[in-house]
C-alpha positions in Angstrom: 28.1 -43.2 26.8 27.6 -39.7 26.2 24.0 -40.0 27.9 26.0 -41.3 30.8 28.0 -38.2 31.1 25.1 -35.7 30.7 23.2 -34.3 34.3 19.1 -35.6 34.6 16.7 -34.0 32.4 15.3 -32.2 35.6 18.6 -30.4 36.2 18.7 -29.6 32.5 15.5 -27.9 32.5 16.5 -25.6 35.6 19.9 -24.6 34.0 18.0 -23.3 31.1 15.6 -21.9 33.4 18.6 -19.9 35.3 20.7 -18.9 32.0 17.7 -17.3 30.4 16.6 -15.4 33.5 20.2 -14.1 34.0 20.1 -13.2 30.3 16.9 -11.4 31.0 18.7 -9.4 33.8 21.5 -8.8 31.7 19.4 -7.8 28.9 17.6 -5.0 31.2 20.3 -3.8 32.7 22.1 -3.5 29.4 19.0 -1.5 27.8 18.4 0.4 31.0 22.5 1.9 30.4 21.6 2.6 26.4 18.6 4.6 27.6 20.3 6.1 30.6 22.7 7.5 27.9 20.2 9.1 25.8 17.3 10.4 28.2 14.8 8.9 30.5 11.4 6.2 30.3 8.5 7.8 29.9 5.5 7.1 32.1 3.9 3.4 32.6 0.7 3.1 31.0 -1.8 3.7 33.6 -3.4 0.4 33.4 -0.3 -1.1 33.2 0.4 -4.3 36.0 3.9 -5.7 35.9 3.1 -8.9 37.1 1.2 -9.6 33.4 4.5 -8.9 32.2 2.5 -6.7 29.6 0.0 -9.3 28.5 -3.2 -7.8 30.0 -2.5 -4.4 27.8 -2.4 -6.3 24.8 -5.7 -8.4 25.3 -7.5 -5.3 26.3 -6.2 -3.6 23.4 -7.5 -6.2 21.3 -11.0 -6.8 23.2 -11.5 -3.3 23.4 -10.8 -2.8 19.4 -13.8 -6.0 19.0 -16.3 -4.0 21.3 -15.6 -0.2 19.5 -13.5 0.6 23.0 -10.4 1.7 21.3 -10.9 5.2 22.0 -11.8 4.5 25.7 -8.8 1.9 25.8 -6.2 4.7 24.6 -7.5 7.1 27.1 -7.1 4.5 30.1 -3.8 4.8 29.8 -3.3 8.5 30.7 -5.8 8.5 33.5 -3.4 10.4 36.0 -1.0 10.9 33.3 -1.4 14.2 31.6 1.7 14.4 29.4 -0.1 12.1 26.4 2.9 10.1 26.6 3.2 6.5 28.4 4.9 3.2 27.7 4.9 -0.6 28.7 7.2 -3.5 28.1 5.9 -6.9 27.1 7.5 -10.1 28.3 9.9 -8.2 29.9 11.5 -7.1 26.4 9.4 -5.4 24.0 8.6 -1.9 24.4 5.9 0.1 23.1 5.5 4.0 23.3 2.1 5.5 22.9 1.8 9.0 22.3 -0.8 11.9 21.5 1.4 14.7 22.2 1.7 17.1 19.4 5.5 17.9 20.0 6.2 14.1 19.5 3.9 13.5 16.4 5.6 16.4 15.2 9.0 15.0 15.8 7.6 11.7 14.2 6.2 12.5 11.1 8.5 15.4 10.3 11.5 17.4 12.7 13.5 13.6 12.8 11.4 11.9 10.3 14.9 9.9 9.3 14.8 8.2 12.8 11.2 6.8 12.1 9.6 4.5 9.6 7.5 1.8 8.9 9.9 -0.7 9.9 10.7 -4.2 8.6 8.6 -5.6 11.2 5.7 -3.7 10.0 6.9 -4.5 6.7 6.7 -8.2 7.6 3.4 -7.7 9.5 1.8 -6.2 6.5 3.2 -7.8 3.4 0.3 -10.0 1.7 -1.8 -7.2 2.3 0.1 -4.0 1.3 3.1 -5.4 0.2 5.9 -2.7 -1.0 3.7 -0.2 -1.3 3.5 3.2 -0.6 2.0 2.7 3.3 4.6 -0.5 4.2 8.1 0.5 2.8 11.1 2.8 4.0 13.6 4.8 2.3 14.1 4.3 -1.5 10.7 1.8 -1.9 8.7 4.7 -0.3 10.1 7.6 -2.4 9.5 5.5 -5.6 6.0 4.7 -4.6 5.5 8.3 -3.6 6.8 9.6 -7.1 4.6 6.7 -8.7 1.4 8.2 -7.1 2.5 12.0 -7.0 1.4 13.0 -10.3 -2.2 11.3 -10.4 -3.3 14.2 -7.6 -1.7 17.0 -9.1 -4.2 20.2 -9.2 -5.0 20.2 -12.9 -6.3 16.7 -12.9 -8.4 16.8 -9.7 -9.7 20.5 -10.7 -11.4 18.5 -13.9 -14.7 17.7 -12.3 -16.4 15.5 -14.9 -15.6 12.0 -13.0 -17.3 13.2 -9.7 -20.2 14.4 -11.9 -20.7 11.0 -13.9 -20.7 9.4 -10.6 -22.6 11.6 -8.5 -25.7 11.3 -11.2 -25.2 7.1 -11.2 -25.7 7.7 -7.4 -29.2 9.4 -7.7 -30.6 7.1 -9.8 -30.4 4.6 -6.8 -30.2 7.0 -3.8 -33.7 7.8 -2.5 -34.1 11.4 -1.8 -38.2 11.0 -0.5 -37.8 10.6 3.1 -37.4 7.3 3.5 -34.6 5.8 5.9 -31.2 4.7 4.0 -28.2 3.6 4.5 -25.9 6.8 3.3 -22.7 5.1 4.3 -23.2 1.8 2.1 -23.7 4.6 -1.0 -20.9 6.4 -0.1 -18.5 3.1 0.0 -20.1 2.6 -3.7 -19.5 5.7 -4.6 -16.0 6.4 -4.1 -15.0 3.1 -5.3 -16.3 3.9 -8.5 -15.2 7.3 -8.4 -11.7 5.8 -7.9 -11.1 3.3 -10.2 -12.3 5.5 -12.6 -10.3 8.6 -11.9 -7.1 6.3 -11.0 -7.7 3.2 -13.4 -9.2 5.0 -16.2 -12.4 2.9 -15.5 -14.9 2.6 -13.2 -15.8 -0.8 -11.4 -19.9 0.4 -11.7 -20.5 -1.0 -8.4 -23.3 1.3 -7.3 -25.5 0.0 -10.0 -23.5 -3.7 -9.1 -22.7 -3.6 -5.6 -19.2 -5.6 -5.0 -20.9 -7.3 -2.2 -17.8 -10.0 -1.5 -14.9 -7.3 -2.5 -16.1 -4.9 0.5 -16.7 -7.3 2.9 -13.1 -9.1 2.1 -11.4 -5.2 2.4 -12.7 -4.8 5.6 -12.0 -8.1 7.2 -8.7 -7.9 6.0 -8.5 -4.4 7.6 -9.9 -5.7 10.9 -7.7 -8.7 11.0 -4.5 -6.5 10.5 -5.2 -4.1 12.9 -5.5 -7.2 15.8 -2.0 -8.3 15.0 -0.6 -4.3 14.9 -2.3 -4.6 18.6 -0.8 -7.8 19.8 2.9 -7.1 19.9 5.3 -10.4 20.1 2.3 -12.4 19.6 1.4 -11.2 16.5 2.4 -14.6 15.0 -0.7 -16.3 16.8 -3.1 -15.4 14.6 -5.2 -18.0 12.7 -4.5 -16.9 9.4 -6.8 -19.1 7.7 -10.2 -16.6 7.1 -7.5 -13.8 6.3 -5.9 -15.9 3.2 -8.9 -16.5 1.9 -10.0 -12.8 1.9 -6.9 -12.3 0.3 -7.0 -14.1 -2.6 -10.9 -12.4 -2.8 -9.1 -9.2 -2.8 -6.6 -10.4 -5.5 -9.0 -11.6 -7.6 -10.8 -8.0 -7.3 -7.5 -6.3 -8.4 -5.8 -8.7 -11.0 -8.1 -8.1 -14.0 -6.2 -4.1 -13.5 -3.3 -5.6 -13.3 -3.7 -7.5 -16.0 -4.9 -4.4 -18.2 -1.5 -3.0 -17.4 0.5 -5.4 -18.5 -1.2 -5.5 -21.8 -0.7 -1.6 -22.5 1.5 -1.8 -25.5 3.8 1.3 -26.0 0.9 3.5 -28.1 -1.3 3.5 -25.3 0.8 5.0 -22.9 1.2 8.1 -25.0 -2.7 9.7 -24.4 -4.0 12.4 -26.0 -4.8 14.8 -23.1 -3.4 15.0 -19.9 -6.7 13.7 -18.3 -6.9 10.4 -20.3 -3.5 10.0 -18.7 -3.8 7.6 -15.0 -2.3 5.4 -12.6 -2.6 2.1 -14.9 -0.3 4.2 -17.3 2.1 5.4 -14.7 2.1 1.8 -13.6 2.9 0.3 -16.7 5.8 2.5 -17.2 7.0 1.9 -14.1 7.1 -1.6 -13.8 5.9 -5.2 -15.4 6.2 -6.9 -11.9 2.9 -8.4 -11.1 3.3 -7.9 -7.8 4.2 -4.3 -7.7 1.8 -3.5 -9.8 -0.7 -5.3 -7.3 0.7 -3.6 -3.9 0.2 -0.6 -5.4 -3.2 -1.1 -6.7 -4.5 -2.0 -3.3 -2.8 0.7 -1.9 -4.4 3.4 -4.0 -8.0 1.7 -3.4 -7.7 1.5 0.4 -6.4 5.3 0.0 -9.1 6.4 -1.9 -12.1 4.6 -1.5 -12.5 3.8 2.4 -11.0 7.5 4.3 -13.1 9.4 1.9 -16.2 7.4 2.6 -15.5 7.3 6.1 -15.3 10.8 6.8 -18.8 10.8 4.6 -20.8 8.9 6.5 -19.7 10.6 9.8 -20.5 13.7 8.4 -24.3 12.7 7.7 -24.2 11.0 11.3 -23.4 14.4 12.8 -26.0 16.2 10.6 -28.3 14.3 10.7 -29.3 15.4 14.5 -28.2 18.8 13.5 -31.1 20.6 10.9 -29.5 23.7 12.0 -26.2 22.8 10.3 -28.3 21.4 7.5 -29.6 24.6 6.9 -26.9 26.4 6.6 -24.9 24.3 4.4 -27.8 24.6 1.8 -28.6 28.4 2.5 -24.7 28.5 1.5 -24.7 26.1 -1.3 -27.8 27.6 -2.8 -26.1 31.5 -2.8 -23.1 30.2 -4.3 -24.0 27.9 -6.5 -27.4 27.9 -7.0 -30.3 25.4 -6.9 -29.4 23.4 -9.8 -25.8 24.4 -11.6 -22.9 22.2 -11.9 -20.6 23.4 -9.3 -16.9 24.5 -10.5 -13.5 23.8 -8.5 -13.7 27.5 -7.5 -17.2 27.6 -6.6 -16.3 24.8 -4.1 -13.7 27.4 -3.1 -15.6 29.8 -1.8 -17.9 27.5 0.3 -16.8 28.3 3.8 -19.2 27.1 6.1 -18.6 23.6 4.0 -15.6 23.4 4.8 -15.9 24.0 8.8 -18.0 21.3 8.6 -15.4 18.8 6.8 -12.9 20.1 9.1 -15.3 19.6 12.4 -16.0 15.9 10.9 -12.6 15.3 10.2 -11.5 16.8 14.0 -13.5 14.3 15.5 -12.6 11.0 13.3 -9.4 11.4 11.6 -9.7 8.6 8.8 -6.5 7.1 10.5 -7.0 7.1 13.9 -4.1 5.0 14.9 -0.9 4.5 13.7 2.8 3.3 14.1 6.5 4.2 13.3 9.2 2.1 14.0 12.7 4.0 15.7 15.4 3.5 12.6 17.9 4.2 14.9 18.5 5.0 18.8 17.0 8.5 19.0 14.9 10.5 21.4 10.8 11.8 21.8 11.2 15.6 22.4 9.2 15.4 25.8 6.9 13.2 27.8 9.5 11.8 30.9 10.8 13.0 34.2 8.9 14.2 37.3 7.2 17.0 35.0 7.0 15.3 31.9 9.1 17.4 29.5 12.4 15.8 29.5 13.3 13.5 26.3 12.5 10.2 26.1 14.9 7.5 25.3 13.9 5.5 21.8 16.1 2.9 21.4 16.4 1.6 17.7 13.5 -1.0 16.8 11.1 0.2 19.3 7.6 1.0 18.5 5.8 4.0 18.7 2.2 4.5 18.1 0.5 7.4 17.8 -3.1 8.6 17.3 -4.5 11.8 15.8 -8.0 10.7 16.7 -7.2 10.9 20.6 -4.9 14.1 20.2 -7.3 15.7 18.4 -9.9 15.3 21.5 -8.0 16.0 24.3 -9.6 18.2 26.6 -6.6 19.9 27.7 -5.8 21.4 24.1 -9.4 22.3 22.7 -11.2 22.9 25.5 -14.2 20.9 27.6 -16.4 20.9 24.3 -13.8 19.1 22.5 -16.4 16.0 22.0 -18.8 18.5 20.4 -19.5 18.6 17.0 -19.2 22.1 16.5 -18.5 23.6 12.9 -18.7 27.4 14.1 -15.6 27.3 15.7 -13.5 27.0 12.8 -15.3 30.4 12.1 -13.4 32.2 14.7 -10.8 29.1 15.7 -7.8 28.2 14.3 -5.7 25.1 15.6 -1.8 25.5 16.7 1.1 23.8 14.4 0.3 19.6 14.6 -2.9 19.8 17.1 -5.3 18.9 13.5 -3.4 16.8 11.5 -6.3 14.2 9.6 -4.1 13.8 6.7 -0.7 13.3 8.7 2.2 15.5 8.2 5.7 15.6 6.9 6.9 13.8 4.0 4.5 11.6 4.8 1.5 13.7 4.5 -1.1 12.2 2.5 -0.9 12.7 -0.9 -4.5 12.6 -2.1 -5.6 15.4 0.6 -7.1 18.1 -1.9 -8.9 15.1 -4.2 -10.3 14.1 -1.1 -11.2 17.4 0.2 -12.4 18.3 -3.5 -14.3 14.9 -3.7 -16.6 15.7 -0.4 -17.4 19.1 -1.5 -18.4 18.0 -4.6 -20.7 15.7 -3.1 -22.1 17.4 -0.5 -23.0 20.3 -3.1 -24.8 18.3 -5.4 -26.7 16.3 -2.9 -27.9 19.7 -0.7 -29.5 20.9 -4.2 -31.6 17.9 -4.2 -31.8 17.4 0.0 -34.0 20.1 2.2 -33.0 18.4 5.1 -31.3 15.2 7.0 -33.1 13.0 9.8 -31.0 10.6 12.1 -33.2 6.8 11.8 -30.9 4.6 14.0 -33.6 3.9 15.9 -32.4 4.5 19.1 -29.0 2.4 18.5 -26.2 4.5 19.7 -23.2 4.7 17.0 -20.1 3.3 18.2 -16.5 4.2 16.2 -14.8 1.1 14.5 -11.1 2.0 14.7 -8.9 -0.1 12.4 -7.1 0.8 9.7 -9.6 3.7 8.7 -12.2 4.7 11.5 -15.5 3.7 10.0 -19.1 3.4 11.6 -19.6 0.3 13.4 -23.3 0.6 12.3 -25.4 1.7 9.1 -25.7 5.2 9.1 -29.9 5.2 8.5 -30.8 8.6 7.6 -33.9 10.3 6.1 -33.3 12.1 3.0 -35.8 14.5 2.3 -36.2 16.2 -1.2 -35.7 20.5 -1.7 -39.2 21.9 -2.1 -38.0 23.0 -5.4 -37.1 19.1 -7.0 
């Protein structure tokens, strides 16, 4: 009977056709008033065609991140638009801001820092990754994970040397310094993973004389697999998550055996007798017995650590190695500071200038998180980027993303100058950037916690290997290097360097 009653299934169809287009309209026009009352769109995206109702950005954001484009994909976007500010809507619904304005980063990561976060969509996105961790969580979470983490980079423990040295002298015995071509960034990712679990975990995982093959390749899949679904908007959920689970449970079974030397620390063991015998595993077990804190935070530390550190490496020798003149300077410094052979102290490392305009330089030019995403909190505003001249504010209504991206701010033409591609260490000799135009390590509350262990950790490096290295020659044979931008920008290629030995060695 009731069947009887009911209109055809054809006239079914185009009601609910009709209602949901007249919710659409409603929908805009309500959204349109909300940002009416707070400030004004900014700029469409330049490549931006409504008629894909959005779709075409996102599948050229995601090609472009499979070819090493993502760079060249940002940049698209501001074409004929120079206030570093733009925006799209997908389906008709979902806005995204993208911006590489310093004002707005600025307002971002710090001036209204309440108004942003992670997000619980982000949050959701990222879970069986980074879980409630320090890089996924909001509010209370994040302050706890941020006091967890806070004491383990505190000047007195990063001052004390003796980890980088161990490891740096397990490096040479497999690093070959006699002119023959190598792959510097594979050592580096070795490295700095063993430098970190031993300096965070109390012990090291030995992998550069056991290379954790399967770990490293599951870290960065992972990695690459997240940073598609950060880049596919609504359609995030279309993802074949099969490969990704399975690297997940690799990356599990990497970090359970620490969580399961954590859970075992009985009360005596978390009293130690120096402050340097004192890491994260202890701070972890008196923070928690939850396995799956103690995980998330695990990973967190490691992806902290190990990959922006290496990273930044490995770009560094791609630079120098086409550059013997930057070489030779680093070494002419290295050698009248520290000397040919001595064990290089915290202040020592100091005092190395030129060093650092490199790190700087490498770090101007790849950022070890080139990308990256707050979620508005609440309905707020962007300082500028709308209106006819680009600095009014811009309407952010609550739950609307916002990505921004240090790597493309920190090469825009229009704030450094038409040799902003260079690499060019001199001009931090005479150069020195405006508030938020070089922000590597982010900024606010926010900033990253392990910046002077990182900053330590390269010029510990670089010192002891420029005692041993006269000079650095680029081996790519003629293959260009392309930037892999995910979670941390890496080299989509081996960096295949020369290494040849000091006269002296």
């Amino acid at each position: 009977m009731l069947a009887d009653l009911l209109p055809p299934f054809p006239v079914l169809v185009a009601l609910g056709l009709v209602s949901t287009v007249f919710a659409a309209i409603f929908n805009h026009i309500q959204t349109n008033n909300r940002l009416k009352r707070l400030g004004v769109r900014a700029r469409k995206r330049d490549d931006y065609n409504p008629l894909f109702l959005g779709a075409d950005v996102v599948w050229n954001g995601v090609q472009s991140g499979k070819v090493n484009k993502t760079i060249d994909n940002w940049f698209d976007g501001f074409k004929t638009n120079s206030t570093g500010t733009a925006e799209f809507t997908i389906l008709g619904y979902f806005r995204v801001l993208m911006t590489m304005d310093p004002e707005n980063i600025k307002a971002i990561l710090a001036t209204q820092f309440n108004d942003f976060g992670k997000g619980e969509r982000f949050h959701h996105q990222w879970k069986e990754f980074l879980g409630d961790s320090i890089f996924a969580t909001d509010g209370q979470m994040w302050h706890n994970s941020r006091q967890l983490i806070r004491p383990q980079f505190l000047k007195e423990r990063i001052a004390d040397l003796h980890t980088f040295e161990r490891h740096i002298q397990e490096m040479f015995k497999y690093l070959p310094v006699d002119g023959s071509p190598v792959d510097i960034a594979d050592f580096f990712y070795r490295y700095t993973l063993d430098n970190a679990t031993d300096f965070l975990l109390g012990h090291s995982v030995g992998s550069l004389h056991n290379p954790k093959a399967r770990f490293a390749d599951a870290f960065q899949y992972i990695q690459r697999f997240q940073n598609n679904i950060a880049r596919s908007g609504p359609f995030w959920r279309l993802w074949n998550r099969k490969k990704y689970n399975e690297e997940i449970q690799v990356l599990n079974d990497f970090v359970n055996p620490f969580v399961e030397t954590t859970l075992q620390m009985k009360p005596e063991d978390l009293k130690p007798k120096t402050d340097t015998e004192y890491n994260f595993l202890h701070a972890l077990a008196e923070f928690t017995t939850d396995r799956t804190i103690l995980r998330d935070q695990l990973v967190a530390v490691l992806l902290a650590a190990r990959d922006t550190t290496a990273a930044t490496m490995s770009w560094l020798f791609h630079e120098i190695s086409t550059r013997p003149d930057v070489v030779k300077k680093i070494r002419a410094e290295i050698l009248e500071i520290v000397g040919p052979t001595d064990t290089p102290t915290y202040a020592q490392l100091k005092d190395c200038k030129y060093l650092m305009h490199v790190i700087n330089e490498t770090l101007r030019l790849y950022p070890a998180v080139p990308f990256n995403v707050r979620t508005a909190l609440k309905d707020t505003v962007l300082p500028r980027g709308g209106g006819d001249n680009g600095m009014e504010p811009i309407a952010i209504l609550k739950g609307t993303d916002v990505s921004y991206s240090t790597l493309c701010m920190q090469r825009r033409e229009d704030i450094f100058g038409p040799d902003v591609n260079e690499f060019k260490p001199e001009r931090w000799e005479t150069w020195t950037p405006k508030s938020w135009q070089f922000i590597p390590f982010n900024g606010g509350p926010r900033i990253c916690i392990g910046q002077q262990f990182a900053y330590t950790e390269i010029q510990y490096t670089l010192v002891r290997l420029f005692q041993k290295v006269e000079s650095v020659e680029e081996r790519m044979g003629g293959r260009k290097q392309e930037l892999k931008a995910e979670v941390v920008i890496t080299p989509a290629y081996p960096v295949m360097v020369a290494l040849n030995p000091a006269k002296s060695q």
